[in-house]
C-alpha positions as CSV (number, residue, x, y, z in Angstrom):
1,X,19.4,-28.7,-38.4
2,X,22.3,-27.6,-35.8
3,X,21.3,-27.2,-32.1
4,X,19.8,-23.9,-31.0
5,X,23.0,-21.6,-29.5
6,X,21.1,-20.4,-25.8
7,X,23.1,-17.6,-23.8
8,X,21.9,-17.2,-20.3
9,X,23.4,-13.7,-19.2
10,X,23.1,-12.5,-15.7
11,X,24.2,-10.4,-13.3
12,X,23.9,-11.2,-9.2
13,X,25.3,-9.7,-6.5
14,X,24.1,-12.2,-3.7
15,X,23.3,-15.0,-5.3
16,X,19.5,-14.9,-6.2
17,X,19.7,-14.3,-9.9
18,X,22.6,-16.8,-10.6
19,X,20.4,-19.5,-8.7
20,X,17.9,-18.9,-11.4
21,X,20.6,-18.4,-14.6
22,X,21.7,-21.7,-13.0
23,X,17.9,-23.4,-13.9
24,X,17.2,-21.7,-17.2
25,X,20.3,-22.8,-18.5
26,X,19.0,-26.5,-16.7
27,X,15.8,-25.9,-19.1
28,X,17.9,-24.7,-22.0
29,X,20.0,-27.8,-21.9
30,X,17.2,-30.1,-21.4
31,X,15.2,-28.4,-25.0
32,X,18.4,-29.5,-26.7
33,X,20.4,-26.2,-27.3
34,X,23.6,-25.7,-27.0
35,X,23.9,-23.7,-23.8
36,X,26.6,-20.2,-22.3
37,X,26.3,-19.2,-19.0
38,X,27.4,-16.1,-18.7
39,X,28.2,-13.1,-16.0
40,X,28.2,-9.5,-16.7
41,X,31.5,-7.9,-15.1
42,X,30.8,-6.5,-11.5
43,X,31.3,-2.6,-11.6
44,X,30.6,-1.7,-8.0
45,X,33.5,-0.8,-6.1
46,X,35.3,-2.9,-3.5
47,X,34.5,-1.2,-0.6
48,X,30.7,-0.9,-1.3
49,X,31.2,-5.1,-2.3
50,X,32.7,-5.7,1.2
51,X,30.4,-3.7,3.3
52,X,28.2,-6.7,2.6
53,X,29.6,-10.1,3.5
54,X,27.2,-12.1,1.2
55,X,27.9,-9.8,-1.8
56,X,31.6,-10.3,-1.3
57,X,31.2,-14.3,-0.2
58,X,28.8,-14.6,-3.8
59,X,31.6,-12.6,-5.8
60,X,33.9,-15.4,-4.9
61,X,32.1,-18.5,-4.6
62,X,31.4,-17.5,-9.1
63,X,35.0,-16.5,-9.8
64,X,34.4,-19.5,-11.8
65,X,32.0,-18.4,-14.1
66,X,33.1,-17.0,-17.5
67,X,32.3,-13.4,-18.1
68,X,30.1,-12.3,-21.0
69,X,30.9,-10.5,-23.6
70,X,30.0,-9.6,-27.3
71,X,30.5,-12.6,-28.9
72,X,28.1,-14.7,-26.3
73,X,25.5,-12.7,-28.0
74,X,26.4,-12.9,-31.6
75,X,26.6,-16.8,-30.8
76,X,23.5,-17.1,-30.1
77,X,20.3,-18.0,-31.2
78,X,18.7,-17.0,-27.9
79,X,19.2,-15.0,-25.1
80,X,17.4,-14.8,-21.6
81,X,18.6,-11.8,-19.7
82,X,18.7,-12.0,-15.6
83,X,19.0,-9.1,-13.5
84,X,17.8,-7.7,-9.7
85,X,15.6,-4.9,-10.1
86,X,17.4,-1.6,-8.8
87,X,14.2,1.0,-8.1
88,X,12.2,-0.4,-11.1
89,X,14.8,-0.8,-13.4
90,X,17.7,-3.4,-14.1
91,X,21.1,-3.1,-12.3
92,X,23.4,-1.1,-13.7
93,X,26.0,-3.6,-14.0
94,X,23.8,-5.7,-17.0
95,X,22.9,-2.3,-18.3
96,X,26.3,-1.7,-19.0
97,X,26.9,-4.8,-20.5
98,X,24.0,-4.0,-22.7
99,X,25.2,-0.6,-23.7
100,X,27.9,-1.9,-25.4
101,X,26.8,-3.8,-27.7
102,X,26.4,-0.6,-30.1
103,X,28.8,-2.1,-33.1
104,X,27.0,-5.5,-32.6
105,X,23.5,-3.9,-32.9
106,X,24.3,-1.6,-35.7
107,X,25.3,-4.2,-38.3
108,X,22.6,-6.0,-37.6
109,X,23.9,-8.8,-35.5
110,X,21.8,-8.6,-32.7
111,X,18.3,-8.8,-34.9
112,X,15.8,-11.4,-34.9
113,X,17.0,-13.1,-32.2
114,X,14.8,-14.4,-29.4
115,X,15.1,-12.7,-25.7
116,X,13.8,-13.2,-22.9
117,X,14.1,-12.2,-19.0
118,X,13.9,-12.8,-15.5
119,X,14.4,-10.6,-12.1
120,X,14.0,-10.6,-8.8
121,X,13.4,-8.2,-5.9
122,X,13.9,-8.1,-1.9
123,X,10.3,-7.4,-1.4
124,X,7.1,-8.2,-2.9
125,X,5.8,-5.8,-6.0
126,X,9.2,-4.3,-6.0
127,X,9.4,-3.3,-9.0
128,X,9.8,-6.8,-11.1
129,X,7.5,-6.6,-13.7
130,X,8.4,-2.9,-14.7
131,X,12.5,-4.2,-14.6
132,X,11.4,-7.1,-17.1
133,X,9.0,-4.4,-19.0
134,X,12.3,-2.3,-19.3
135,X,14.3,-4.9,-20.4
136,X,11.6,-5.2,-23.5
137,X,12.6,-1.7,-24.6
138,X,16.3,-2.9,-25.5
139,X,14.9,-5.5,-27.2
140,X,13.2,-3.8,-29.5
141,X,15.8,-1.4,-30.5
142,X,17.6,-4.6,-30.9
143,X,14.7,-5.6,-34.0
144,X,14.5,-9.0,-30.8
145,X,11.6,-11.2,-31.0
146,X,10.7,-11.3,-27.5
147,X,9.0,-14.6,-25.8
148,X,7.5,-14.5,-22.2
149,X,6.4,-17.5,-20.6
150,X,2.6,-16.2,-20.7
151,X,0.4,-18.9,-18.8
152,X,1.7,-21.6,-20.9
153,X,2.5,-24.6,-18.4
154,X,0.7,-25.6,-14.8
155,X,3.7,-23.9,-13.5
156,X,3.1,-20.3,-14.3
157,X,-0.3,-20.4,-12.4
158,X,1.4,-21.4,-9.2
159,X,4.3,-18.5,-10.2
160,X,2.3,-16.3,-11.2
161,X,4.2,-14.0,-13.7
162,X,3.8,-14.5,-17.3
163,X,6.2,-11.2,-18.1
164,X,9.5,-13.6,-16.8
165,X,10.4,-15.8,-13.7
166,X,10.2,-13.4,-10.8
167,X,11.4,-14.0,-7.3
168,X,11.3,-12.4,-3.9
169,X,14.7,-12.5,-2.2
170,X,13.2,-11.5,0.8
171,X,11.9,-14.5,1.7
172,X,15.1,-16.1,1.1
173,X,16.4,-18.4,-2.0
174,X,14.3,-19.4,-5.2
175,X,11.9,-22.7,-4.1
176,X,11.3,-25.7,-6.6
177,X,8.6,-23.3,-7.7
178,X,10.3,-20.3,-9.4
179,X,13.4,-23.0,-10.2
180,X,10.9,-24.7,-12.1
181,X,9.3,-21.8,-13.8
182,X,12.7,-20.5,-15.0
183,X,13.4,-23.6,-16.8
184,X,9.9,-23.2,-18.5
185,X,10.6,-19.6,-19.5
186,X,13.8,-21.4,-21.2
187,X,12.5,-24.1,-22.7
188,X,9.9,-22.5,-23.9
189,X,12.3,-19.6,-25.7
190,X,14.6,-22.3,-27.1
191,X,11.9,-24.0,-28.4
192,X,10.4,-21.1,-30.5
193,X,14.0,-19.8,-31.3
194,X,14.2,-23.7,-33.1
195,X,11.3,-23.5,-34.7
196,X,12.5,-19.8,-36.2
197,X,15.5,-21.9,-37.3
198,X,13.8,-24.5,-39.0
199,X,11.6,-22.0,-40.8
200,X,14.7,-20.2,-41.8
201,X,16.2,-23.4,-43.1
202,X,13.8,-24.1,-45.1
């Protein structure tokens, strides 16, 4: 059987979210698949980019980094989603990306695929478990079989979200915790995405 086909979409504006799309591709990799990481195209305009120096210093230090678009998702097998939550809700800039993907989802290409998703948040219950939650109600539009990590390795206890890898940016980058549990969450959707695919195949 080929290799699961793993897209790892994001979007970052300071660095937080790409960190962790850096380790679930890491985990991705590591469960065999065949692995994009991908941005979303930054919409903001340059003036409200350069009134924060780390936004603008993060915008060029990932020039670097391809920019998604629709075939990154018909590619794929799998798909974990990364986004900061903006007031509860993912940042504009994905939901863009995601809102045009309209020709893609209405022939069917974007069906039975597995997705998954991650956030983070500047301060503690900021809203990452409904941004994740919101995510979900794409996916099922999409006819998406969505995979959480649940509680389903030693790391999840210690992480402690079993919606998606969550992190406070607050409290400054991700720790060898939430790395770790984003490669789980990865792993763990690559390997149910193969099994799908060896069902399929036979």
């Amino acid at each position: 059987m080929e290799p699961v086909n793993a897209a790892i979409i994001y979007y970052s504006a300071t660095g937080t979210l790409h960190a962790l799309a850096r380790a679930a591709a890491e985990g991705a990799e590591k469960a065999g698949a065949h692995v994009r990481l991908r941005k979303v195209a930054e919409t903001a305009p340059p003036e409200v980019i350069n009134s924060r120096p780390a936004w603008a210093e993060h915008l060029r230090d990932t020039a670097d980094v391809p920019q998604a678009d629709l075939d990154d998702l018909a590619w794929a097998d799998v798909v974990l989603f990364g986004t900061p939550t903006r007031f509860g809700n993912p940042a504009s800039q994905l939901r863009a990306f995601m809102e045009s993907t309209s020709a893609l989802w209405f022939n069917g290409g974007l069906a039975d695929k597995v997705y998954s998703a991650f956030t983070a948040s500047n301060t503690p219950h900021g809203g990452q478990e409904s941004t994740i939650l919101a995510l979900g109600n794409t996916f099922y539009h999409w006819g998406g079989i969505i995979v959480p990590p649940g509680y389903t390795d030693p790391v999840q206890f210690k992480s402690g979200n079993p919606y998606g890898t969550s992190h406070v940016a607050g409290g400054g980058p991700p720790d060898d915790v939430t790395l770790e549990a984003a490669r789980h969450q990865a792993r763990r959707a690559v390997n149910i995405a193969a099994a799908l695919k060896a069902g399929r195949a036979a």
